[in-house]
PDB file of N, CA, C and O in Angstrom:
ATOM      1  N   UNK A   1     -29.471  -7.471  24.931  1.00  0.00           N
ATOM      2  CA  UNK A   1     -28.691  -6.388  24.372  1.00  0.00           C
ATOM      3  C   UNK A   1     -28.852  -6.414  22.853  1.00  0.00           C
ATOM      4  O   UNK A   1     -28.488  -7.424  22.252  1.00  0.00           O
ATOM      5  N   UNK A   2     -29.330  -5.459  22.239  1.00  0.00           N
ATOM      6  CA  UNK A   2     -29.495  -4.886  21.028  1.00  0.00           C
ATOM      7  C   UNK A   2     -27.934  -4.742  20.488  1.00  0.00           C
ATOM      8  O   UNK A   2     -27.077  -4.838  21.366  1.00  0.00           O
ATOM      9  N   UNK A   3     -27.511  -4.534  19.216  1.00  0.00           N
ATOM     10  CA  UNK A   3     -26.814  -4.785  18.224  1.00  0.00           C
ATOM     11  C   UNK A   3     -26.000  -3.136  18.782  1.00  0.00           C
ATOM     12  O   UNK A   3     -24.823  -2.984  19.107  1.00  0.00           O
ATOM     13  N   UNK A   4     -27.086  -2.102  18.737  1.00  0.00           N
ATOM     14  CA  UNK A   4     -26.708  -0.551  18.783  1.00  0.00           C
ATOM     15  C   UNK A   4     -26.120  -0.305  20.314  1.00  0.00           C
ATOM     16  O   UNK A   4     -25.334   0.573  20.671  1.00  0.00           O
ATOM     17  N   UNK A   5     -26.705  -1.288  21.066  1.00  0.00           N
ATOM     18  CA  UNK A   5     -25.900  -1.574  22.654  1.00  0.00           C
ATOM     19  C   UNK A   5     -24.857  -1.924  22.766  1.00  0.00           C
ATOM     20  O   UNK A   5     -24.085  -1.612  23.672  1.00  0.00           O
ATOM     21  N   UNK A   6     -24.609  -2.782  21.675  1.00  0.00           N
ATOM     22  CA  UNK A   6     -22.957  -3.736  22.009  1.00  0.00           C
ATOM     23  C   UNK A   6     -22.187  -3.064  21.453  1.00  0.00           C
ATOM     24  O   UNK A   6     -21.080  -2.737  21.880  1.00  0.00           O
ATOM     25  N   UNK A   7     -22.879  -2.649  19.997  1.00  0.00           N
ATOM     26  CA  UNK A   7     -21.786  -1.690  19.586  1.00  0.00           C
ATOM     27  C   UNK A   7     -21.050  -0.424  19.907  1.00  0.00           C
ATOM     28  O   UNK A   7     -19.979  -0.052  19.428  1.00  0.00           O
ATOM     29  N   UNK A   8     -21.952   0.295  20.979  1.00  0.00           N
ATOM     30  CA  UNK A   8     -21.795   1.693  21.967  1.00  0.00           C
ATOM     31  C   UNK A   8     -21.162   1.294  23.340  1.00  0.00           C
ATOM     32  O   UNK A   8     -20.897   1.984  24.324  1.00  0.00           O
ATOM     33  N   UNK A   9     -21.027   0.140  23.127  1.00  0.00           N
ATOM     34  CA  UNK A   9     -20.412   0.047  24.737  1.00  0.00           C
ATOM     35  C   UNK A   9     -19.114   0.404  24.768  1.00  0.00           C
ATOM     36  O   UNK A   9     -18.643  -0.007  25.828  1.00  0.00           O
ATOM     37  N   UNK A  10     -18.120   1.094  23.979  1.00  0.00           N
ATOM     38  CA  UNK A  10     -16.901   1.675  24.125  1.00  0.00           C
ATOM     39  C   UNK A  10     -16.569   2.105  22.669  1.00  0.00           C
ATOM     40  O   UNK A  10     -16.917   1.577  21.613  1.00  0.00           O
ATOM     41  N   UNK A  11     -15.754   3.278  22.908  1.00  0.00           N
ATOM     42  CA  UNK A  11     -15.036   3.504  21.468  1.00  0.00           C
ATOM     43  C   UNK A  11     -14.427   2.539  20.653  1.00  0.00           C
ATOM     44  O   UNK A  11     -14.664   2.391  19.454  1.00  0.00           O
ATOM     45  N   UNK A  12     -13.323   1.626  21.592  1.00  0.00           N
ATOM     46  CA  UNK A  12     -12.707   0.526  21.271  1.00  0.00           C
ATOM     47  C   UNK A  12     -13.635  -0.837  20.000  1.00  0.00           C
ATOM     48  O   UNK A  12     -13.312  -1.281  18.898  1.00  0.00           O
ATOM     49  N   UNK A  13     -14.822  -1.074  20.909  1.00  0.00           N
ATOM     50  CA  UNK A  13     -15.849  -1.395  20.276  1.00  0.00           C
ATOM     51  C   UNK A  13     -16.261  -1.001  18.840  1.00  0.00           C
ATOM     52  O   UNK A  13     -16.313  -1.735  17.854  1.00  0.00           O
ATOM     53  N   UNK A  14     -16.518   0.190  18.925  1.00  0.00           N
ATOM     54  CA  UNK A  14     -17.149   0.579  17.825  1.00  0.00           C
ATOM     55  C   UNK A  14     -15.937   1.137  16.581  1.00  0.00           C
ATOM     56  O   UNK A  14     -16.208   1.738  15.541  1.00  0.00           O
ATOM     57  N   UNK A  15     -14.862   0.811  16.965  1.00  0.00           N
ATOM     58  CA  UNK A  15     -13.841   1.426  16.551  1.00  0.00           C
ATOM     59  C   UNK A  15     -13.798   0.060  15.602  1.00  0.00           C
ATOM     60  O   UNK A  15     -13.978   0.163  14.389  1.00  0.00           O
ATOM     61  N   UNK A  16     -13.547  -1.231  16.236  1.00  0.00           N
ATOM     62  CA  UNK A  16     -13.299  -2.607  15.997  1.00  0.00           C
ATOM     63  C   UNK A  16     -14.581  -2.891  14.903  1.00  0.00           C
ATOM     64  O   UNK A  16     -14.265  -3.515  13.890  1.00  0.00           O
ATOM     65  N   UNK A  17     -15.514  -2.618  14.996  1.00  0.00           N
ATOM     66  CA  UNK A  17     -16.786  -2.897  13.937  1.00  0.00           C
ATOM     67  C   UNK A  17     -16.224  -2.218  12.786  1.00  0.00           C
ATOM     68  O   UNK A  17     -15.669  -2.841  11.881  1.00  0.00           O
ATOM     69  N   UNK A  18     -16.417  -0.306  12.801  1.00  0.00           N
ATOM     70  CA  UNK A  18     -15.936   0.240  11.611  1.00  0.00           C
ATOM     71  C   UNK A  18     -14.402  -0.187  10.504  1.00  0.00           C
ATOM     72  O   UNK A  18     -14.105  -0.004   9.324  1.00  0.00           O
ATOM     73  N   UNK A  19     -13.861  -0.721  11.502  1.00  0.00           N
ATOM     74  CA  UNK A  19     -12.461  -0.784  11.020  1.00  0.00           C
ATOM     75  C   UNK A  19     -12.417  -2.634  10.233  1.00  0.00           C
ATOM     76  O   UNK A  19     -11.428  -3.169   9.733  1.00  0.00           O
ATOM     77  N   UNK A  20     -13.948  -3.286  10.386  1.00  0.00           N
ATOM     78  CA  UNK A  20     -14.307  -4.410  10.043  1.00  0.00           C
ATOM     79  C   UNK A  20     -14.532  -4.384   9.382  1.00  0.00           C
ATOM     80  O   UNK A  20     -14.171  -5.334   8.687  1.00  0.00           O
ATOM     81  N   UNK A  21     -15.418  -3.292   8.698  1.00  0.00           N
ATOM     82  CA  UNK A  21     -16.550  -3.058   7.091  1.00  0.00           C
ATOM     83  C   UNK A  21     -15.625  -3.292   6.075  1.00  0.00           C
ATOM     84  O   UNK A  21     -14.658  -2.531   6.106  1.00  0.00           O
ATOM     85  N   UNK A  22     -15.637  -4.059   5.251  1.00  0.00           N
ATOM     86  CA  UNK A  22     -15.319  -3.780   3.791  1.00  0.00           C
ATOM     87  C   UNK A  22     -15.524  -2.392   2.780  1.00  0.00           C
ATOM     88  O   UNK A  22     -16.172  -2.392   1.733  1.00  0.00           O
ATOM     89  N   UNK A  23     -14.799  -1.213   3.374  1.00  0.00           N
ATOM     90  CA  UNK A  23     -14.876  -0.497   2.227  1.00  0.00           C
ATOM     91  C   UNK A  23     -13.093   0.077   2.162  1.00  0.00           C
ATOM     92  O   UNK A  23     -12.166  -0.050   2.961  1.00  0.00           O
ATOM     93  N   UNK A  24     -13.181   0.590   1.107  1.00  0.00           N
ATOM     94  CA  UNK A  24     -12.083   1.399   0.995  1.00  0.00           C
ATOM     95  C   UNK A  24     -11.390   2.418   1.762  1.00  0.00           C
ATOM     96  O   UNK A  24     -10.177   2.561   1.915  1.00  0.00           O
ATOM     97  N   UNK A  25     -12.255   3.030   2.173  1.00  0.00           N
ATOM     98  CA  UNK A  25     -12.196   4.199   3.149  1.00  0.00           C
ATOM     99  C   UNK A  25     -12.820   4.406   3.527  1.00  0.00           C
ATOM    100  O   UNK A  25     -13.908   4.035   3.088  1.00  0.00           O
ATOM    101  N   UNK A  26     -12.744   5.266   4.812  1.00  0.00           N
ATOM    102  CA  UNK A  26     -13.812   5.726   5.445  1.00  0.00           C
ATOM    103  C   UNK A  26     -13.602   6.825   5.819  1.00  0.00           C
ATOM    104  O   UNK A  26     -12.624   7.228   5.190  1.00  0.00           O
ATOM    105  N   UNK A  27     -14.071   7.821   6.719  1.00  0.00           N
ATOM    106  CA  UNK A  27     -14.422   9.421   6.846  1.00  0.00           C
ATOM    107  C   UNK A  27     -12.950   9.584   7.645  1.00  0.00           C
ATOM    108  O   UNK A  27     -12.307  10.613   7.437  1.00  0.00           O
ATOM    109  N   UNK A  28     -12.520   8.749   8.391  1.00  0.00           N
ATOM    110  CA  UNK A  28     -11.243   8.397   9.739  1.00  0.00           C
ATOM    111  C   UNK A  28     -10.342   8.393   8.349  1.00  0.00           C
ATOM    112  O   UNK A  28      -9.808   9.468   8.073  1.00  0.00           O
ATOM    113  N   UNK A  29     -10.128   7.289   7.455  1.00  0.00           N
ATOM    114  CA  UNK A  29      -8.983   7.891   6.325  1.00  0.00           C
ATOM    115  C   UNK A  29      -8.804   8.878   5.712  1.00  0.00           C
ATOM    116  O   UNK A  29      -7.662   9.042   5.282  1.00  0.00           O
ATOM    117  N   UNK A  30      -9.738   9.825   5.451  1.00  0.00           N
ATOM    118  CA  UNK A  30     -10.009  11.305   5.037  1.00  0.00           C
ATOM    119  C   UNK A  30      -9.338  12.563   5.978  1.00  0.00           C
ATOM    120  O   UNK A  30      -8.900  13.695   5.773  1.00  0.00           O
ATOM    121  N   UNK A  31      -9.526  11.693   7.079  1.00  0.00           N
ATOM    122  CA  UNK A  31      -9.414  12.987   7.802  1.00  0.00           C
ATOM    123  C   UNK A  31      -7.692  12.677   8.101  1.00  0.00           C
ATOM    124  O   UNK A  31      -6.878  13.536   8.439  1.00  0.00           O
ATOM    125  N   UNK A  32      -7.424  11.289   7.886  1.00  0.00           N
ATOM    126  CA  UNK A  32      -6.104  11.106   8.786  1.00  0.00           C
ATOM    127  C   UNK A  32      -5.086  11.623   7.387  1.00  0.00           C
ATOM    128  O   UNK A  32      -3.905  11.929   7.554  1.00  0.00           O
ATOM    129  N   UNK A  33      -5.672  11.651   6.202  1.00  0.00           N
ATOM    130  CA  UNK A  33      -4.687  12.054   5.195  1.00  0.00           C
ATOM    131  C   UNK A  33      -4.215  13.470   5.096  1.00  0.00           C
ATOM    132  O   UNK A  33      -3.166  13.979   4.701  1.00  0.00           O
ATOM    133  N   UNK A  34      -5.456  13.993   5.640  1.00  0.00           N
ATOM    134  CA  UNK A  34      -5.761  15.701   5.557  1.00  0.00           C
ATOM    135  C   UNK A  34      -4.942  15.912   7.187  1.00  0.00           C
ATOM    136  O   UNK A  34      -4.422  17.022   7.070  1.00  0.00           O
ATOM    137  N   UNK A  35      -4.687  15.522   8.232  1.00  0.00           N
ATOM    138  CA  UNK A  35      -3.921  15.912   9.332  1.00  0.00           C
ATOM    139  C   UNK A  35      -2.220  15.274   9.485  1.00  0.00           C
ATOM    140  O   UNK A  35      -1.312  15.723  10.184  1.00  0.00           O
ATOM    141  N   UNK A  36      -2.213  13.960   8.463  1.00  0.00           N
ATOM    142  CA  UNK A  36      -1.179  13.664   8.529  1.00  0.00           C
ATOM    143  C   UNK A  36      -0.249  13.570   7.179  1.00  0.00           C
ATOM    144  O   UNK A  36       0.907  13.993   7.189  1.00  0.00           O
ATOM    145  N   UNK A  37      -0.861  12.969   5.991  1.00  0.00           N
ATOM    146  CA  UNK A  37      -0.349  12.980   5.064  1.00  0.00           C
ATOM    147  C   UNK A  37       0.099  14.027   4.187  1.00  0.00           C
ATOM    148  O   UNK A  37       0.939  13.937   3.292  1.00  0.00           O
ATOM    149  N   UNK A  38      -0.574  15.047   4.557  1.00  0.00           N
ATOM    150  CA  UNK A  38      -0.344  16.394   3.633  1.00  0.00           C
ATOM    151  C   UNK A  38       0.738  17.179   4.218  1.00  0.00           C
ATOM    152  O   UNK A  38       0.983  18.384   4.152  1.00  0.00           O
ATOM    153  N   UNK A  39       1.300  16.257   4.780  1.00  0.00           N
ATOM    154  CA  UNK A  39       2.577  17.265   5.511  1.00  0.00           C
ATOM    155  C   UNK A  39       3.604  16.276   5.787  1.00  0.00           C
ATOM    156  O   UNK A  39       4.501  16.668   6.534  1.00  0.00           O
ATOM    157  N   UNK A  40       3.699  14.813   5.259  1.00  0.00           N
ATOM    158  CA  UNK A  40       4.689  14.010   5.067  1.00  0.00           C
ATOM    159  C   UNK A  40       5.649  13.846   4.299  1.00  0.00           C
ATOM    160  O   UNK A  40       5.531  13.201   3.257  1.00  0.00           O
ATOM    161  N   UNK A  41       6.423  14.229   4.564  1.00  0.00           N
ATOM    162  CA  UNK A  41       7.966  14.087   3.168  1.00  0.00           C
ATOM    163  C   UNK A  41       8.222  12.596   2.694  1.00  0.00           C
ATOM    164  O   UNK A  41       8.340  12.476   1.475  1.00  0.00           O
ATOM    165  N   UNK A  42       8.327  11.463   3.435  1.00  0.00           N
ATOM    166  CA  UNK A  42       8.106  10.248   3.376  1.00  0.00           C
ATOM    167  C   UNK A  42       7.794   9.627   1.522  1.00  0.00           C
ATOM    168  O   UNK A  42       6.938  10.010   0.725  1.00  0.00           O
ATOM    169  N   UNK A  43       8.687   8.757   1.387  1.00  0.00           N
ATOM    170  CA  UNK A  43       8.182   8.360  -0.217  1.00  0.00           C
ATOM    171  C   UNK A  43       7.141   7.093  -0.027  1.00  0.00           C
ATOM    172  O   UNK A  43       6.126   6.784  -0.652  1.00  0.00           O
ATOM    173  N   UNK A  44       7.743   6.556   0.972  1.00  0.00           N
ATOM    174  CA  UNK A  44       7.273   5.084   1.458  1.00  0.00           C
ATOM    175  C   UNK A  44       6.056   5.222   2.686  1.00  0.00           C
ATOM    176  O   UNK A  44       6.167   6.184   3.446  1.00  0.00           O
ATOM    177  N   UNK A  45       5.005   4.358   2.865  1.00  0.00           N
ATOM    178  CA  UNK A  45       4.110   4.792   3.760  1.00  0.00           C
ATOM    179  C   UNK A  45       4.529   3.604   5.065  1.00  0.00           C
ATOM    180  O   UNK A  45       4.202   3.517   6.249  1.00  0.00           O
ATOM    181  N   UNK A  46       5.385   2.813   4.185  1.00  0.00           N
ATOM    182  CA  UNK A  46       5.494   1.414   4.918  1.00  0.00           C
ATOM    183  C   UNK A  46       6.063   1.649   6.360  1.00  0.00           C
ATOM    184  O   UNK A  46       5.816   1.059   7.412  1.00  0.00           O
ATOM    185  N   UNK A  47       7.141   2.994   6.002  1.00  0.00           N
ATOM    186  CA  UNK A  47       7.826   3.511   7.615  1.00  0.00           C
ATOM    187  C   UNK A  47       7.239   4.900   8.063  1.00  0.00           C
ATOM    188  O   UNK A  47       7.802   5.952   8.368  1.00  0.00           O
ATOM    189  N   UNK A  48       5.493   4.431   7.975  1.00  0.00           N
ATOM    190  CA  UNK A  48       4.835   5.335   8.768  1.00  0.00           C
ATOM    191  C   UNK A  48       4.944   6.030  10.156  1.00  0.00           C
ATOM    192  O   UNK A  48       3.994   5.539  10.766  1.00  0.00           O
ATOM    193  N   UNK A  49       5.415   6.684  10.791  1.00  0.00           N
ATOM    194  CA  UNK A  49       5.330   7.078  11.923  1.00  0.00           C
ATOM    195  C   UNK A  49       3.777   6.996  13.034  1.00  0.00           C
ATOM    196  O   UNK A  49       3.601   6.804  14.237  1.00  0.00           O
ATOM    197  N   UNK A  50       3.030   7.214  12.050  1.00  0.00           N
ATOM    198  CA  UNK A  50       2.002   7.219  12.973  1.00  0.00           C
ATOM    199  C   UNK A  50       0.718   6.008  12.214  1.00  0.00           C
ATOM    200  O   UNK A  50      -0.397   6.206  11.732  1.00  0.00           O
ATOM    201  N   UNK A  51       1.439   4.919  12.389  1.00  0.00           N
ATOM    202  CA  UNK A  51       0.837   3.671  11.594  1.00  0.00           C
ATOM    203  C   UNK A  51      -0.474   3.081  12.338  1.00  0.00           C
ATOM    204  O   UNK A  51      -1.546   2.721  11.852  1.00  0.00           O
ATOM    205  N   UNK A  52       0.146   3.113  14.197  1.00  0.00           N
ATOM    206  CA  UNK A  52      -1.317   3.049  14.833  1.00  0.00           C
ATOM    207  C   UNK A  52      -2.523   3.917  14.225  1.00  0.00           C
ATOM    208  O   UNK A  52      -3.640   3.436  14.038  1.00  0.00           O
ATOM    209  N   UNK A  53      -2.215   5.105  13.966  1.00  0.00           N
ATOM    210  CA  UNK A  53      -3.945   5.676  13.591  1.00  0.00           C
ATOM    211  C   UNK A  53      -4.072   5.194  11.630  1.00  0.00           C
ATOM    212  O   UNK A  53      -5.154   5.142  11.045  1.00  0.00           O
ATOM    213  N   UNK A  54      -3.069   4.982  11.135  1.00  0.00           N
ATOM    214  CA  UNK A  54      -3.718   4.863   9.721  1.00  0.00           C
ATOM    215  C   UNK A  54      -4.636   4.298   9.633  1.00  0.00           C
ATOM    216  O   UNK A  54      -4.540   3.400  10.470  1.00  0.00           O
ATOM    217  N   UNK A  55      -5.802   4.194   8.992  1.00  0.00           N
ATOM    218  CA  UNK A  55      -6.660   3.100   8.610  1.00  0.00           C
ATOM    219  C   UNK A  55      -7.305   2.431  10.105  1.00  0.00           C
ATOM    220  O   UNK A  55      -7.642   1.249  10.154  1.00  0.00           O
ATOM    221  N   UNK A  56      -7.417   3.322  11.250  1.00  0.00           N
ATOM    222  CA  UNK A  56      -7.947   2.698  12.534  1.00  0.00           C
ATOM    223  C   UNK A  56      -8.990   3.904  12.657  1.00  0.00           C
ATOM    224  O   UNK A  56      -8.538   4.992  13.015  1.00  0.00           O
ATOM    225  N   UNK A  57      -9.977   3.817  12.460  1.00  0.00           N
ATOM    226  CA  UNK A  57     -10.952   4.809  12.888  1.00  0.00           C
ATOM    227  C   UNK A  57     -11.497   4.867  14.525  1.00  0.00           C
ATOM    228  O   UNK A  57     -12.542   5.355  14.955  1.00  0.00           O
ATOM    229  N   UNK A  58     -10.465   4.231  15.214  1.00  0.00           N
ATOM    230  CA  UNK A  58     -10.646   4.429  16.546  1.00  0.00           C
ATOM    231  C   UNK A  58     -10.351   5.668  16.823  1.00  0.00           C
ATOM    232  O   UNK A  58     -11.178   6.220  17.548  1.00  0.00           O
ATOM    233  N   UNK A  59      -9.475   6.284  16.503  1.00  0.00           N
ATOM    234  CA  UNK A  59      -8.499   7.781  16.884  1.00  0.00           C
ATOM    235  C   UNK A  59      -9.728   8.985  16.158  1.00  0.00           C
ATOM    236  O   UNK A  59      -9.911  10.160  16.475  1.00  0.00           O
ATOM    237  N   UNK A  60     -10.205   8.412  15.434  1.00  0.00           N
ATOM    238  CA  UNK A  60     -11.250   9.241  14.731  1.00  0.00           C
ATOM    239  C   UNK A  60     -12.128   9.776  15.227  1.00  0.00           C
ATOM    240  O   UNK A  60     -12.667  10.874  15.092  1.00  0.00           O
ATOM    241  N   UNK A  61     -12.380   8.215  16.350  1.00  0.00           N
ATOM    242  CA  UNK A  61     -13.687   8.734  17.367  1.00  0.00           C
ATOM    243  C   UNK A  61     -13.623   9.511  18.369  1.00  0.00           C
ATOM    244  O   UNK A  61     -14.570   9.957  19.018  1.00  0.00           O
ATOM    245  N   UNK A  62     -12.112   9.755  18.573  1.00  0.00           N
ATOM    246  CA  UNK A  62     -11.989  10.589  19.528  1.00  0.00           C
ATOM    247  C   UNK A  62     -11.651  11.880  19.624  1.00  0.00           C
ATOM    248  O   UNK A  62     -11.450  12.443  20.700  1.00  0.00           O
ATOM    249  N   UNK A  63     -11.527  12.702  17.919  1.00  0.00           N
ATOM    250  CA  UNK A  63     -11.812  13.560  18.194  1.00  0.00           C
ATOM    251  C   UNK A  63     -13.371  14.289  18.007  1.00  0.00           C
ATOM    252  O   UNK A  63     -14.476  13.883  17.646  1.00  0.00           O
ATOM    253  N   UNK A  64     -12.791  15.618  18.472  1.00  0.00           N
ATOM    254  CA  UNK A  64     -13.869  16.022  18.912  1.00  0.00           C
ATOM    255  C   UNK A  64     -14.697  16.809  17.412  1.00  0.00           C
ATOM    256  O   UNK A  64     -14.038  17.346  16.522  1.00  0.00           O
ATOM    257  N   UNK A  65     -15.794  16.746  17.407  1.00  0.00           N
ATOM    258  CA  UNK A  65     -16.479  16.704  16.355  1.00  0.00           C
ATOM    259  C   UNK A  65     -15.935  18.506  15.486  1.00  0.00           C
ATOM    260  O   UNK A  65     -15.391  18.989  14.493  1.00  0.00           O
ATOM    261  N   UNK A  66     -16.537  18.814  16.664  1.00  0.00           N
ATOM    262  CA  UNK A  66     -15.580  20.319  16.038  1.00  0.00           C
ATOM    263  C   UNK A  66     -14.454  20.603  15.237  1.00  0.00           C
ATOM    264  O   UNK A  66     -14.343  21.575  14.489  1.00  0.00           O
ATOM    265  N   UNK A  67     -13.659  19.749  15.420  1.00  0.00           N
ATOM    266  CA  UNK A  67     -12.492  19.309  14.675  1.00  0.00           C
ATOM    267  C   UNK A  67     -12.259  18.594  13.296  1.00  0.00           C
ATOM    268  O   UNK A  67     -11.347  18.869  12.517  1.00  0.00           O
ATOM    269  N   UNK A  68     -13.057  17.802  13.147  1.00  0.00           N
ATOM    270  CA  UNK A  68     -12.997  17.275  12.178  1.00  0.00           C
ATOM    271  C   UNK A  68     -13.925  18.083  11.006  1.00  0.00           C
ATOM    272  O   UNK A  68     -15.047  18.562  11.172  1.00  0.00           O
ATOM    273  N   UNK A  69     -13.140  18.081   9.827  1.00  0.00           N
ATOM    274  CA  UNK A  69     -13.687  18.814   8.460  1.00  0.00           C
ATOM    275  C   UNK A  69     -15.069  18.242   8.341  1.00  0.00           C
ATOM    276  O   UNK A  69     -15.320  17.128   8.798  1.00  0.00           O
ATOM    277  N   UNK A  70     -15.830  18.864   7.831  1.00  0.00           N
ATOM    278  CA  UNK A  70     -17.079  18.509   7.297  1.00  0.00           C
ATOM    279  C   UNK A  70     -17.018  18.775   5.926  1.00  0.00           C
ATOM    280  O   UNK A  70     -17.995  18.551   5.210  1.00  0.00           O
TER     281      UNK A  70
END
């Protein structure tokens, strides 16, 4: 099994790699600010409501491409 095999073997998977990388952000924080944050009254992020998707680009992968801004 190739590297591009292990990593495709589930969203979960590939969700767990991206969410590994060392960067700041990624395309999944962009999009989750633009569907969730821009419509949060919230001062504090700490009592996020929807804390599972922050910063998890698993939820990212699942939508559907159409959806997400380009």
């Amino acid at each position: 099994m190739d590297n591009f095999e292990r990593l495709t073997q589930s969203r979960g998977v590939l969700g767990a790699f991206l969410r590994s990388l060392p960067v700041l952000s990624g395309p999944w924080d962009d999009e989750f600010h633009r569907r969730r944050c821009a419509f949060c009254t919230r001062e504090n992020c700490d009592d996020c409501p929807n804390e599972e998707e922050r910063g998890n680009p698993e939820w990212w992968l699942g939508l559907e491409s159409a959806e997400v801004e380009k």
